[in-house]
Chimera marker file (.cmm) of the C-alpha trace (Angstrom):
<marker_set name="trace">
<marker id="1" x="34.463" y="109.793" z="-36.577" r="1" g="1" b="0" radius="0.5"/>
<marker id="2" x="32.975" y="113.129" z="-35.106" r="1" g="1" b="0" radius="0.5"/>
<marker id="3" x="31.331" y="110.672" z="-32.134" r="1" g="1" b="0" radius="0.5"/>
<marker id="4" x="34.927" y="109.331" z="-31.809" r="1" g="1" b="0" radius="0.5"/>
<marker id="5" x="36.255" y="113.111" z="-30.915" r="1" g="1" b="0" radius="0.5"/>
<marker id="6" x="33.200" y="114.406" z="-28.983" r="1" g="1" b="0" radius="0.5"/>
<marker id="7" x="32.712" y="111.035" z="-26.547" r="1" g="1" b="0" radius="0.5"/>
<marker id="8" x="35.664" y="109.445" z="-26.125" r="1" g="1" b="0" radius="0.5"/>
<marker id="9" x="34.953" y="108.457" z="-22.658" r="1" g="1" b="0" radius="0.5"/>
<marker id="10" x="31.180" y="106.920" z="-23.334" r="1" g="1" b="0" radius="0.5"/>
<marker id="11" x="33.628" y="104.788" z="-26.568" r="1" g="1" b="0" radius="0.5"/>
<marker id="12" x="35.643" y="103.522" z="-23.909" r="1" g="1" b="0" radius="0.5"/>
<marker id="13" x="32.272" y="102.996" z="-21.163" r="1" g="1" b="0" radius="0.5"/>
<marker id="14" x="30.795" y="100.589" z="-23.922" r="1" g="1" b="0" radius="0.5"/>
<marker id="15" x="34.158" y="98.720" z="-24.969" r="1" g="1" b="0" radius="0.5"/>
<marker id="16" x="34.284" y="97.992" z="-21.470" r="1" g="1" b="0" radius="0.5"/>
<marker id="17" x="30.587" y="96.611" z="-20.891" r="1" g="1" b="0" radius="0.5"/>
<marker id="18" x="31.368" y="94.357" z="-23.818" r="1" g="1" b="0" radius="0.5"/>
<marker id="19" x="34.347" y="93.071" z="-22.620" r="1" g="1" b="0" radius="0.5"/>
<marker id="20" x="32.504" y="92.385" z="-19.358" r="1" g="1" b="0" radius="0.5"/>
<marker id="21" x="29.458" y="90.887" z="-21.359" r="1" g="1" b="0" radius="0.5"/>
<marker id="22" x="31.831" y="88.252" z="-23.122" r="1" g="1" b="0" radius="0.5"/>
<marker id="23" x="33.614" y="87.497" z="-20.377" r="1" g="1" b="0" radius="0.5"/>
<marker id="24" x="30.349" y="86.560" z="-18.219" r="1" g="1" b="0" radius="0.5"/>
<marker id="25" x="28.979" y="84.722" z="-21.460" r="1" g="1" b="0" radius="0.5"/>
<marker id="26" x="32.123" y="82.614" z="-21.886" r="1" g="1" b="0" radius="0.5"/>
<marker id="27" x="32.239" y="82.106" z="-18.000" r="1" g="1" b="0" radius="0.5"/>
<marker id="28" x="28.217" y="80.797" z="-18.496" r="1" g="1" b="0" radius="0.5"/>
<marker id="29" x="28.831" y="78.651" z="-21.418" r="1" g="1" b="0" radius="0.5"/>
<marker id="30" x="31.571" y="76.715" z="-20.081" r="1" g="1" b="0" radius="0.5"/>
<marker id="31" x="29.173" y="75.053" z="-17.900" r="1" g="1" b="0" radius="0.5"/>
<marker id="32" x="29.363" y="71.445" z="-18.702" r="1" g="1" b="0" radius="0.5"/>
<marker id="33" x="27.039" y="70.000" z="-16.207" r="1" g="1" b="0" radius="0.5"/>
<marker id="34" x="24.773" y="72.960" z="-14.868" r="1" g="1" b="0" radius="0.5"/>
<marker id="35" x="22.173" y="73.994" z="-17.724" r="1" g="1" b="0" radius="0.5"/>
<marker id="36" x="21.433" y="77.782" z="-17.045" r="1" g="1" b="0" radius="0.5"/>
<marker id="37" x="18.695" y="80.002" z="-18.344" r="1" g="1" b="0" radius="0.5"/>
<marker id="38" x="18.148" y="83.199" z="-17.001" r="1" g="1" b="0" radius="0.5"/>
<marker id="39" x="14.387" y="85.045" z="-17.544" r="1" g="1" b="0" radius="0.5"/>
<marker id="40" x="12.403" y="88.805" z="-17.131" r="1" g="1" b="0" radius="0.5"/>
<marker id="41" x="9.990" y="88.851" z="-14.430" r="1" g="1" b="0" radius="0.5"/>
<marker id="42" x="7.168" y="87.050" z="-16.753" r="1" g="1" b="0" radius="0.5"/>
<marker id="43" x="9.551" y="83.870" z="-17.017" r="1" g="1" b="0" radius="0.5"/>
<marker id="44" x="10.479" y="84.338" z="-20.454" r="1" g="1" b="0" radius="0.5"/>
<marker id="45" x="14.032" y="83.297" z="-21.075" r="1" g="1" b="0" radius="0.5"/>
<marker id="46" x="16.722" y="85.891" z="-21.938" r="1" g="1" b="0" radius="0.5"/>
<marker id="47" x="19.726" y="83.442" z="-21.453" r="1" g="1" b="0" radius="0.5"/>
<marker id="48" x="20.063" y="79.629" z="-22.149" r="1" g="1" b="0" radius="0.5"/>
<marker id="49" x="23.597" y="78.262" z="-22.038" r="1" g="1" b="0" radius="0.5"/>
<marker id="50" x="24.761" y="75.158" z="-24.356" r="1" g="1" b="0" radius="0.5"/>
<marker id="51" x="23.845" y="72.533" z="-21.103" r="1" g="1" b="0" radius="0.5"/>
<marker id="52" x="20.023" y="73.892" z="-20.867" r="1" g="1" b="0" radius="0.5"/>
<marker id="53" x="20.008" y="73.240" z="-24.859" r="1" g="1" b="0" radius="0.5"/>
<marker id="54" x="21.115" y="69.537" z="-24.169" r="1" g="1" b="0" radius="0.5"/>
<marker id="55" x="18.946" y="69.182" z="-21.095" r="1" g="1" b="0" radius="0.5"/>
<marker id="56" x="15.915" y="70.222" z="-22.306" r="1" g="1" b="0" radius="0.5"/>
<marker id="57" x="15.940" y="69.866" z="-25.689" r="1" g="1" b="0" radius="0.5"/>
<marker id="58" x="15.256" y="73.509" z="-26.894" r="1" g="1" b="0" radius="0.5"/>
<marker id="59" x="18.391" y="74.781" z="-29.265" r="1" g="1" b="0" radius="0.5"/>
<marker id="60" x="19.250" y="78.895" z="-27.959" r="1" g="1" b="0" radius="0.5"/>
<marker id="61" x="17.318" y="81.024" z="-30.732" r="1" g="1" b="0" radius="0.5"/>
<marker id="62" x="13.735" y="78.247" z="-30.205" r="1" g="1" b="0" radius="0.5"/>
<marker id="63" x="14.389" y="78.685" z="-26.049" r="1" g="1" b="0" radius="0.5"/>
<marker id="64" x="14.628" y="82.570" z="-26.114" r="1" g="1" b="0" radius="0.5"/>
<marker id="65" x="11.398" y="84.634" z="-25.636" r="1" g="1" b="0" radius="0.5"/>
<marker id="66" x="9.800" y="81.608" z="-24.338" r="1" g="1" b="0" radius="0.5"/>
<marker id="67" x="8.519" y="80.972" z="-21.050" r="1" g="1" b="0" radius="0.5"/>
<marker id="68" x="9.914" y="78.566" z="-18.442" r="1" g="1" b="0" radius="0.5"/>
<marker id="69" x="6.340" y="76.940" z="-17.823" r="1" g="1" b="0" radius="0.5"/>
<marker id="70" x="6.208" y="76.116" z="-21.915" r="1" g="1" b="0" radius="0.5"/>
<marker id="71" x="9.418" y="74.907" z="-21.910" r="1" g="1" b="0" radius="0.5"/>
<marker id="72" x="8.916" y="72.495" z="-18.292" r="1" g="1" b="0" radius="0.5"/>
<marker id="73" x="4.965" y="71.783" z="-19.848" r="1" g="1" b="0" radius="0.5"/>
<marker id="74" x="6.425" y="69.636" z="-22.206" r="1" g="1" b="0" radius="0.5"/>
<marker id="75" x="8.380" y="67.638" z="-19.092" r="1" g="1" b="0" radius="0.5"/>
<marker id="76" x="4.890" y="66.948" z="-17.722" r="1" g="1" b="0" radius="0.5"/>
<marker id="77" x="5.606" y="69.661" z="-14.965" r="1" g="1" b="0" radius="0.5"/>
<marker id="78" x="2.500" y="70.591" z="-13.831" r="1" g="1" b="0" radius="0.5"/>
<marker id="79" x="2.730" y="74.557" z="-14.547" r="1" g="1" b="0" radius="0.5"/>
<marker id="80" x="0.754" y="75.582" z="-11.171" r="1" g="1" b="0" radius="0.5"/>
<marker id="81" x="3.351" y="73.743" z="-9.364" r="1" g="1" b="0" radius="0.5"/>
<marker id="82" x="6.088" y="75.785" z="-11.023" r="1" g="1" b="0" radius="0.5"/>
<marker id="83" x="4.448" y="79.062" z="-10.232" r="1" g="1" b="0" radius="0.5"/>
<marker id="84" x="3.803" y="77.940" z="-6.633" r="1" g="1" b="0" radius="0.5"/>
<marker id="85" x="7.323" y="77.633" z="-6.423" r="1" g="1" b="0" radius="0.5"/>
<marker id="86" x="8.378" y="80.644" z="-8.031" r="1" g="1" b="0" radius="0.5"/>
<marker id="87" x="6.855" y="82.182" z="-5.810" r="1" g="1" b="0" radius="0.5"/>
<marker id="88" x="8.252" y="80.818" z="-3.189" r="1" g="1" b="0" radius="0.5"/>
<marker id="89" x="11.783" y="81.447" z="-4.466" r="1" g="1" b="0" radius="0.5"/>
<marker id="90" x="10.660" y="85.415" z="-4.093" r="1" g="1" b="0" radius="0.5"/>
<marker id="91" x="9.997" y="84.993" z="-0.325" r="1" g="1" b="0" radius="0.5"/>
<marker id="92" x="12.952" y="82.993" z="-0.032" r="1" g="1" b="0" radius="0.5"/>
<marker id="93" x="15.530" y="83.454" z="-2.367" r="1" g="1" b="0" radius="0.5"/>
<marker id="94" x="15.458" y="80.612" z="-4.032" r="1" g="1" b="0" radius="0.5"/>
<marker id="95" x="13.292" y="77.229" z="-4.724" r="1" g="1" b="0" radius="0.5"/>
<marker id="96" x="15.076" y="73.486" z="-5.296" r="1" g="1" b="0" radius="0.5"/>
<marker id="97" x="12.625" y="70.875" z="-7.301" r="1" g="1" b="0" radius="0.5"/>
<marker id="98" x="13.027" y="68.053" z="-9.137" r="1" g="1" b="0" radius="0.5"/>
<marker id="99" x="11.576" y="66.868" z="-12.363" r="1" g="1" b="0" radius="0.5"/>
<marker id="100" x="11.123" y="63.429" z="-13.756" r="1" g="1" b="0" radius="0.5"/>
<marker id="101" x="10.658" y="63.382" z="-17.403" r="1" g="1" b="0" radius="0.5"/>
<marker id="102" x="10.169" y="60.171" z="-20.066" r="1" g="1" b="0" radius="0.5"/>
<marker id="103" x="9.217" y="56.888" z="-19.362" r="1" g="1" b="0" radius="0.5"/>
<marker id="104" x="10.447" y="53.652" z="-18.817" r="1" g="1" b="0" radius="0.5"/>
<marker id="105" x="14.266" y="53.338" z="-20.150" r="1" g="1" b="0" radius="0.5"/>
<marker id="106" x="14.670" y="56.537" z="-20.841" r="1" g="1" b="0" radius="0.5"/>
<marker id="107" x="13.198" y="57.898" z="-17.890" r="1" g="1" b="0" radius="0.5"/>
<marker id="108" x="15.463" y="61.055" z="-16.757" r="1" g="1" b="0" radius="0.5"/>
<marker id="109" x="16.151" y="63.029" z="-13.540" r="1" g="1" b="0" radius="0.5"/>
<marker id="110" x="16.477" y="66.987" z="-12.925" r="1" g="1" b="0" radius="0.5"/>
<marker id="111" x="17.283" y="69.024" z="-10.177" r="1" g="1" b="0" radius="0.5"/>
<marker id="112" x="16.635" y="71.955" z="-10.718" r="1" g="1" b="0" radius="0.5"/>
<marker id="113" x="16.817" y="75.618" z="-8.613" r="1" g="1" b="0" radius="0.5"/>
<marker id="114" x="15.379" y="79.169" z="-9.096" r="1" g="1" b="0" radius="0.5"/>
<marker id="115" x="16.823" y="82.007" z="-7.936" r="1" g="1" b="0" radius="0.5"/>
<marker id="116" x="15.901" y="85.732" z="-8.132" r="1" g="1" b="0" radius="0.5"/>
<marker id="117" x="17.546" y="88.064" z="-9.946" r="1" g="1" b="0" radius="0.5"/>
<marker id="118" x="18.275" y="91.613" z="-8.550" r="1" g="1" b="0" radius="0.5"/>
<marker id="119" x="19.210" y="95.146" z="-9.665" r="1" g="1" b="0" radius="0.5"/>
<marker id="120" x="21.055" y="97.606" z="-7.533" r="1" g="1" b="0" radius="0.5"/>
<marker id="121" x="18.696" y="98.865" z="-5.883" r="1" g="1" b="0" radius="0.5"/>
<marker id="122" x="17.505" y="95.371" z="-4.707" r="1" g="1" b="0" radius="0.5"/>
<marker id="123" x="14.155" y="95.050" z="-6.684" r="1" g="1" b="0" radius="0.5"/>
<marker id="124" x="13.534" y="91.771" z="-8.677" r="1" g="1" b="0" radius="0.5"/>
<marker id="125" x="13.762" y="92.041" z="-12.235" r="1" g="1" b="0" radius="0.5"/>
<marker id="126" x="14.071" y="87.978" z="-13.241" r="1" g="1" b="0" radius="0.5"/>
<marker id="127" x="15.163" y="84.548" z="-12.352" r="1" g="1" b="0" radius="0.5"/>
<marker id="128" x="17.938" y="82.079" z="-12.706" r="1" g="1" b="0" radius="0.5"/>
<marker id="129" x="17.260" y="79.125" z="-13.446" r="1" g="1" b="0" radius="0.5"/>
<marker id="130" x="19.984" y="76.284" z="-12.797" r="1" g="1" b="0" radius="0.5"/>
<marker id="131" x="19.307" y="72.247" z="-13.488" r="1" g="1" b="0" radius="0.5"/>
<marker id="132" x="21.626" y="69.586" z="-13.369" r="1" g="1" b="0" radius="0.5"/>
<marker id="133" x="20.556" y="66.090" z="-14.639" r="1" g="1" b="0" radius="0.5"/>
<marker id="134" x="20.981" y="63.255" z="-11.656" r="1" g="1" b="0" radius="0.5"/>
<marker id="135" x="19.762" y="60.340" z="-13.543" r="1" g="1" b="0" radius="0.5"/>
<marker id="136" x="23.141" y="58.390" z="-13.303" r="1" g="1" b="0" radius="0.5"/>
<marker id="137" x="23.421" y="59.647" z="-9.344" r="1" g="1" b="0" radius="0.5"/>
<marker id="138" x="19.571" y="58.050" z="-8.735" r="1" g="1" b="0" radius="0.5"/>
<marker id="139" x="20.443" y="55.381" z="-9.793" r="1" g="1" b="0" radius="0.5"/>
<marker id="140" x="23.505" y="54.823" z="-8.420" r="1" g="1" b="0" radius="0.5"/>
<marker id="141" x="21.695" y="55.529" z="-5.023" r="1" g="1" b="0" radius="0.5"/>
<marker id="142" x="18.904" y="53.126" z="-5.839" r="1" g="1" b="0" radius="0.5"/>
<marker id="143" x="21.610" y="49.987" z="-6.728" r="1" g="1" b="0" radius="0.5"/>
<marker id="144" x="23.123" y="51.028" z="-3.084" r="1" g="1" b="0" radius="0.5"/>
<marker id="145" x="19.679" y="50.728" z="-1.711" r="1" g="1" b="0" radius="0.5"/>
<marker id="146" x="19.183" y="47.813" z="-3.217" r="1" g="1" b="0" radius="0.5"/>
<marker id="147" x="22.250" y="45.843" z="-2.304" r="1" g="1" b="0" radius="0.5"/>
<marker id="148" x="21.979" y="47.074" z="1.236" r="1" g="1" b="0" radius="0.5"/>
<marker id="149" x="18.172" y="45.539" z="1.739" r="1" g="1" b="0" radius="0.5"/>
<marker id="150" x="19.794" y="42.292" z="0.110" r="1" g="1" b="0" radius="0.5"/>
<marker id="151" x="22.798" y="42.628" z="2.668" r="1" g="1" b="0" radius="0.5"/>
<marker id="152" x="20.092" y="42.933" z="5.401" r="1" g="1" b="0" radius="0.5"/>
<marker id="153" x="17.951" y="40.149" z="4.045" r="1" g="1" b="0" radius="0.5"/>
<marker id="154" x="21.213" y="37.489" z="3.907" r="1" g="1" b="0" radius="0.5"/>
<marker id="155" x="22.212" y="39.015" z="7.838" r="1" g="1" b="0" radius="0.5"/>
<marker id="156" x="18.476" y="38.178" z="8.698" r="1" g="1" b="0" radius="0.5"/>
<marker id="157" x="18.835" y="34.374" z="6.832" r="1" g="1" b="0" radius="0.5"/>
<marker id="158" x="22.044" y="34.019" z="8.456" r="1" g="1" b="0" radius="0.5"/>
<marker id="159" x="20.623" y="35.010" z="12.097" r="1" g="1" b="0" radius="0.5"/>
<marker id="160" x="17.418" y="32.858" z="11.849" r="1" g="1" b="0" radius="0.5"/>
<marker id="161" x="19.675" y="29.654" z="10.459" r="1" g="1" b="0" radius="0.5"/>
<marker id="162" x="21.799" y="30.074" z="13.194" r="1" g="1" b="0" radius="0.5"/>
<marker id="163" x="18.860" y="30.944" z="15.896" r="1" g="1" b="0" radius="0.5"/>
<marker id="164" x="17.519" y="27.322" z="14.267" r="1" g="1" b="0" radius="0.5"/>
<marker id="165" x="20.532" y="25.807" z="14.561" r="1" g="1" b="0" radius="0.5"/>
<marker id="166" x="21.162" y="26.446" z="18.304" r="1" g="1" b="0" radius="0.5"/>
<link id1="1" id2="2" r="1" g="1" b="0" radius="0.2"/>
<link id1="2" id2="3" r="1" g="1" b="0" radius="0.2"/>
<link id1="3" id2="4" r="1" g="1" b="0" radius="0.2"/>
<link id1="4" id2="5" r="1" g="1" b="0" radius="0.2"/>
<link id1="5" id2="6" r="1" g="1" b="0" radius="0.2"/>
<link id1="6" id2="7" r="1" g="1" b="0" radius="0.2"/>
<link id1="7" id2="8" r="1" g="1" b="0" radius="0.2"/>
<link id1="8" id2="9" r="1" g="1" b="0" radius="0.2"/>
<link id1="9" id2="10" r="1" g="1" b="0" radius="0.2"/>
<link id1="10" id2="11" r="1" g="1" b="0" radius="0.2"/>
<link id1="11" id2="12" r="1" g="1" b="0" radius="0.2"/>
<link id1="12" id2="13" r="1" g="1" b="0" radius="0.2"/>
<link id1="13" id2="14" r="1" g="1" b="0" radius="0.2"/>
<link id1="14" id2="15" r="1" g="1" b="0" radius="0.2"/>
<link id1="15" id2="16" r="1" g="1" b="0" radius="0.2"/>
<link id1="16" id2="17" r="1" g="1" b="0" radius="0.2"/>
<link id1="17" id2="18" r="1" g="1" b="0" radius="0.2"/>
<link id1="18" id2="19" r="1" g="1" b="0" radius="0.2"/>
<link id1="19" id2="20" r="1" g="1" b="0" radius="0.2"/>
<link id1="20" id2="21" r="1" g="1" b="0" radius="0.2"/>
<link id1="21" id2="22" r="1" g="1" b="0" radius="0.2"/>
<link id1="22" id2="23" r="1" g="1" b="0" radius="0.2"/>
<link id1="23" id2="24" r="1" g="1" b="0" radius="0.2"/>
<link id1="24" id2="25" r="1" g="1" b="0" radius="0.2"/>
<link id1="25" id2="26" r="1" g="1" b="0" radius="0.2"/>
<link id1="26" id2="27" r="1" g="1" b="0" radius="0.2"/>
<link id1="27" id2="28" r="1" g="1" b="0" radius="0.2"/>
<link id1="28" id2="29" r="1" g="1" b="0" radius="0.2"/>
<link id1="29" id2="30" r="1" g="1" b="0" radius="0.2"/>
<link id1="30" id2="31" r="1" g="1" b="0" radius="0.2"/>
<link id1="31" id2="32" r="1" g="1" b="0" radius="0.2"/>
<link id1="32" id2="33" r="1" g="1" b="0" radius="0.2"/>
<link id1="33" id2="34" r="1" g="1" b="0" radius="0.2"/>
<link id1="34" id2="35" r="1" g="1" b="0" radius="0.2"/>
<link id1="35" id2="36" r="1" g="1" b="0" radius="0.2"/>
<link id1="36" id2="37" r="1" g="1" b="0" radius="0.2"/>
<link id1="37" id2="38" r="1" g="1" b="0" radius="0.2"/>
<link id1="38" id2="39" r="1" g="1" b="0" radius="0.2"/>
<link id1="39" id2="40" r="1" g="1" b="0" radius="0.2"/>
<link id1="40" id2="41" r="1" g="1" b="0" radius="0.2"/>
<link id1="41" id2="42" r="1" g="1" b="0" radius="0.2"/>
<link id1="42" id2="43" r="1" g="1" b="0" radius="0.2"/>
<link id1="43" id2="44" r="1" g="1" b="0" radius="0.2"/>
<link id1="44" id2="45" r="1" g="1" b="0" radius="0.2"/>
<link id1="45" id2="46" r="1" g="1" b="0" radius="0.2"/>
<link id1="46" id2="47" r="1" g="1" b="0" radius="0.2"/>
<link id1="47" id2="48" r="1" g="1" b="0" radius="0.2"/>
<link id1="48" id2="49" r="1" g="1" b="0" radius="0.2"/>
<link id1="49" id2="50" r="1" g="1" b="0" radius="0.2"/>
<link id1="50" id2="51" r="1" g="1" b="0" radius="0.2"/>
<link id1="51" id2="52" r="1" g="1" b="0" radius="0.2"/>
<link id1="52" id2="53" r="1" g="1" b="0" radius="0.2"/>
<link id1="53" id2="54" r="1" g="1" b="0" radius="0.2"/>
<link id1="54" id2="55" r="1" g="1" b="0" radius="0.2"/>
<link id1="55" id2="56" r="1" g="1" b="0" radius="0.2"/>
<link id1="56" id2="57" r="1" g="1" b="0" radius="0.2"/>
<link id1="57" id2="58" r="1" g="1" b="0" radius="0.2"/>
<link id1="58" id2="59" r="1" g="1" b="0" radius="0.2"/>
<link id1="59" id2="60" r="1" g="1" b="0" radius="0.2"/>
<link id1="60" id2="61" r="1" g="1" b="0" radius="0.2"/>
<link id1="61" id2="62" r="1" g="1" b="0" radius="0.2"/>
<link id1="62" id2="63" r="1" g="1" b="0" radius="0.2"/>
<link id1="63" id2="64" r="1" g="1" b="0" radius="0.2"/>
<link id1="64" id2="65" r="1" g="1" b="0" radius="0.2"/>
<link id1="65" id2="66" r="1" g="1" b="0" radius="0.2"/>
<link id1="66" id2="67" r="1" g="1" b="0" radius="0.2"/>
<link id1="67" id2="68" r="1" g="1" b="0" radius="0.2"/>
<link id1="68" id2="69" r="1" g="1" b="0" radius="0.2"/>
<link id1="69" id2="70" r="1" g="1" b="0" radius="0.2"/>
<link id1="70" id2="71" r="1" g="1" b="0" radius="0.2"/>
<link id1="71" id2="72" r="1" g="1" b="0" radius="0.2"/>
<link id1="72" id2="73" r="1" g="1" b="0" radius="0.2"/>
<link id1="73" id2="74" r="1" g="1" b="0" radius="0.2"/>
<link id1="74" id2="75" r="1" g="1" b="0" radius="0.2"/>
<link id1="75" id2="76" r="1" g="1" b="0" radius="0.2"/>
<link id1="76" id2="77" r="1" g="1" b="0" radius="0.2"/>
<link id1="77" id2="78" r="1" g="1" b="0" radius="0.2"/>
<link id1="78" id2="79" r="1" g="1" b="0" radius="0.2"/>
<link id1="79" id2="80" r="1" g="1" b="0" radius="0.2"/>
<link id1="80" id2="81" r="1" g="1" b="0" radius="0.2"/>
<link id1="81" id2="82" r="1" g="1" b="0" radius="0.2"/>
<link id1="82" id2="83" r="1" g="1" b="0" radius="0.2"/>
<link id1="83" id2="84" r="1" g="1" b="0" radius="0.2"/>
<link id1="84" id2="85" r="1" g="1" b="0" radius="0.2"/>
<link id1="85" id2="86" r="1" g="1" b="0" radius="0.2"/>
<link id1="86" id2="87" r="1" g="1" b="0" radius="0.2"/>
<link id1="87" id2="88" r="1" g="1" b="0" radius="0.2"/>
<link id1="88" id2="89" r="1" g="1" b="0" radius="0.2"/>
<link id1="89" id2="90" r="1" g="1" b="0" radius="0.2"/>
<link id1="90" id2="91" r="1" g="1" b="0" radius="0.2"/>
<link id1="91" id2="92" r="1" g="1" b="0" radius="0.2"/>
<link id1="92" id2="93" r="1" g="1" b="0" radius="0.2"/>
<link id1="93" id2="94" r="1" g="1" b="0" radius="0.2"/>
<link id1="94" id2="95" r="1" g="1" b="0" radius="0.2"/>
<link id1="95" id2="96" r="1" g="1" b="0" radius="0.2"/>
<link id1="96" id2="97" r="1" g="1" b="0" radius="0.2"/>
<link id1="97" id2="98" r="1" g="1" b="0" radius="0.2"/>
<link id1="98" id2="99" r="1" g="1" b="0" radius="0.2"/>
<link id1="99" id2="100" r="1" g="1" b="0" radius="0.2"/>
<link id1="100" id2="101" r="1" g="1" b="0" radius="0.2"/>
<link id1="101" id2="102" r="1" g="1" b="0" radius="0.2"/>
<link id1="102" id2="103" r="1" g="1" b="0" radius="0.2"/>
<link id1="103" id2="104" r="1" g="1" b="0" radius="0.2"/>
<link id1="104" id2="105" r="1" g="1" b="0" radius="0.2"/>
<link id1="105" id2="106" r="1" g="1" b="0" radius="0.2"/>
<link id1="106" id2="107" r="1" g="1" b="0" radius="0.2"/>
<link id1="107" id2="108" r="1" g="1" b="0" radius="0.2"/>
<link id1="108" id2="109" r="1" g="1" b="0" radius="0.2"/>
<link id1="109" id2="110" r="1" g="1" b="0" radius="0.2"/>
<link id1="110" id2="111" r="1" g="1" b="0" radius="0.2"/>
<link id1="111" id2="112" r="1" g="1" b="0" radius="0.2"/>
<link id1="112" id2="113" r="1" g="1" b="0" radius="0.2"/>
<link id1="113" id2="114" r="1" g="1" b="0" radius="0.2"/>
<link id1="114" id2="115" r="1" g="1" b="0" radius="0.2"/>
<link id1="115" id2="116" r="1" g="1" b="0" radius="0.2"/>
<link id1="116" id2="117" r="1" g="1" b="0" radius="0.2"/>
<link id1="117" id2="118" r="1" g="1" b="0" radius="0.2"/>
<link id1="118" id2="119" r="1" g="1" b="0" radius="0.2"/>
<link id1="119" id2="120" r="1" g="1" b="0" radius="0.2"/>
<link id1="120" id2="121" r="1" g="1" b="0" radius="0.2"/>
<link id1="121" id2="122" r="1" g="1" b="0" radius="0.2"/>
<link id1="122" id2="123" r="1" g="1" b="0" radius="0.2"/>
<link id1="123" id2="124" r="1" g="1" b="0" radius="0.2"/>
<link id1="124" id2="125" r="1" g="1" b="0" radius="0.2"/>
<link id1="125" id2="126" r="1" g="1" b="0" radius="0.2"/>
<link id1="126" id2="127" r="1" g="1" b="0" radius="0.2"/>
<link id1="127" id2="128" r="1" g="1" b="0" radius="0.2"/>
<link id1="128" id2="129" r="1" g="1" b="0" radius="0.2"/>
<link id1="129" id2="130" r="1" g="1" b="0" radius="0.2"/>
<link id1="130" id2="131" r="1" g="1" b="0" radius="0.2"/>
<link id1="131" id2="132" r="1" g="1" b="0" radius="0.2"/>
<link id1="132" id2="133" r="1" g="1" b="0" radius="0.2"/>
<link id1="133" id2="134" r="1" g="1" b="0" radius="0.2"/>
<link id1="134" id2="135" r="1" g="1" b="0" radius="0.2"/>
<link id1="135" id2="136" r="1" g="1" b="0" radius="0.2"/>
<link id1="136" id2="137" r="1" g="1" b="0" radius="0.2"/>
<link id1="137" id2="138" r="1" g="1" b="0" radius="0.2"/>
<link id1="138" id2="139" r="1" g="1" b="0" radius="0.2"/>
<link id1="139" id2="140" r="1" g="1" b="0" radius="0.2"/>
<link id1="140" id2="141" r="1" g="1" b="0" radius="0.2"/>
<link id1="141" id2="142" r="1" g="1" b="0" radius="0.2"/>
<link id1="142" id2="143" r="1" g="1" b="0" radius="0.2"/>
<link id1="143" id2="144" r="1" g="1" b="0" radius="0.2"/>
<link id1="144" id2="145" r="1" g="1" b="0" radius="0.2"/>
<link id1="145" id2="146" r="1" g="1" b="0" radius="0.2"/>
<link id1="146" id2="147" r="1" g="1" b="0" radius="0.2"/>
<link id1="147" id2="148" r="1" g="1" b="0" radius="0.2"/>
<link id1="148" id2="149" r="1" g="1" b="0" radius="0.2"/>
<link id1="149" id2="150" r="1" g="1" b="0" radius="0.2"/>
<link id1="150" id2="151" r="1" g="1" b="0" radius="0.2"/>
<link id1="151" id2="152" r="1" g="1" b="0" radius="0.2"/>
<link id1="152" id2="153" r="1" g="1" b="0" radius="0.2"/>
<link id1="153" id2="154" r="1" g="1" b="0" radius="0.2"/>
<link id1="154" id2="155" r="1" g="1" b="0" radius="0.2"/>
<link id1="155" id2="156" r="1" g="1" b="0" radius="0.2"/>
<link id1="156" id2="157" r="1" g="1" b="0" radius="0.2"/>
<link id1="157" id2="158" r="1" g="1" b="0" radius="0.2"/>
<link id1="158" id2="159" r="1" g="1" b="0" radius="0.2"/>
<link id1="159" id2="160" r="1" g="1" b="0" radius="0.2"/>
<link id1="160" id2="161" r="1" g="1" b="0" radius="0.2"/>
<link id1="161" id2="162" r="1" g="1" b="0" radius="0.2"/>
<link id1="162" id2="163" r="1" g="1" b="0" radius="0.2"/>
<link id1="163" id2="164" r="1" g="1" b="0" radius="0.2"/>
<link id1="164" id2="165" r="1" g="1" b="0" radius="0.2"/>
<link id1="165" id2="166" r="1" g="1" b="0" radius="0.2"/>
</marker_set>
């Protein structure tokens, strides 16, 4: 009550930042096909939408506080790799790679990209982290592949037989 009388406007500051911080987390969670973490500067993950839980097989309260390297370790991303590309992303803005996880049938395909994360006064304080799974698009693009070298193979037949038959 008395903090209600004495700071009205600071009240009103943090109903607004809330507002603002459920709008951006309903905006985040929507994401259906992007999984999105978001880390500190060490890689440990502050954010993880629904899609990262699906992706990578962490559920939200076992992914946060961990780092991205555990969490891609268990992919069979080499960790050194990771960091070579984090760093990287902080000369460049950002850092596309893809990851290849499982084996045989249920072998699965990432794309994945980091991207720093910046205060106002344009000093890094963490990283995005966005993956979307391409599995289904590989091999999509690997049965086109594959019916085109058959196309080219029967266009090849077809010239020699008639090269033969002339």
């Amino acid at each position: 009550f008395l903090l209600k009388n004495l700071f009205p406007e600071i009240l009103e500051i943090q109903k607004t930042l809330a507002e603002k911080e459920s709008y951006l987390d309903s905006i985040l969670r929507s994401s259906v096909d992007m999984a999105i973490a978001a880390t500190d500067q060490n890689y440990k993950i502050k954010y993880y939408n629904p899609m990262a839980e699906e992706l990578f097989g962490y559920a939200f309260m076992d992914a946060i506080g961990q780092t991205v390297q555990e969490i891609h370790v268990r992919e069979n991303v080499d960790p050194a790799r990771f960091v070579r590309g984090i760093k990287a992303g902080k000369e460049t803005g950002e850092h596309k790679y893809s990851v290849q996880k499982g084996e045989g049938d249920s072998l699965q395909f990432m794309e994945s990209r980091v991207s720093g994360i910046w205060d106002s006064e344009r000093q890094l304080i963490g990283y995005v982290l966005t993956s979307r799974d391409v599995t289904e698009y590989r091999m999509i693009m690997q049965s086109l592949k594959d019916a085109l070298e058959e196309a080219e193979a029967a266009n090849r037949s077809k010239t020699l037989f008639l090269a033969h038959m002339s």
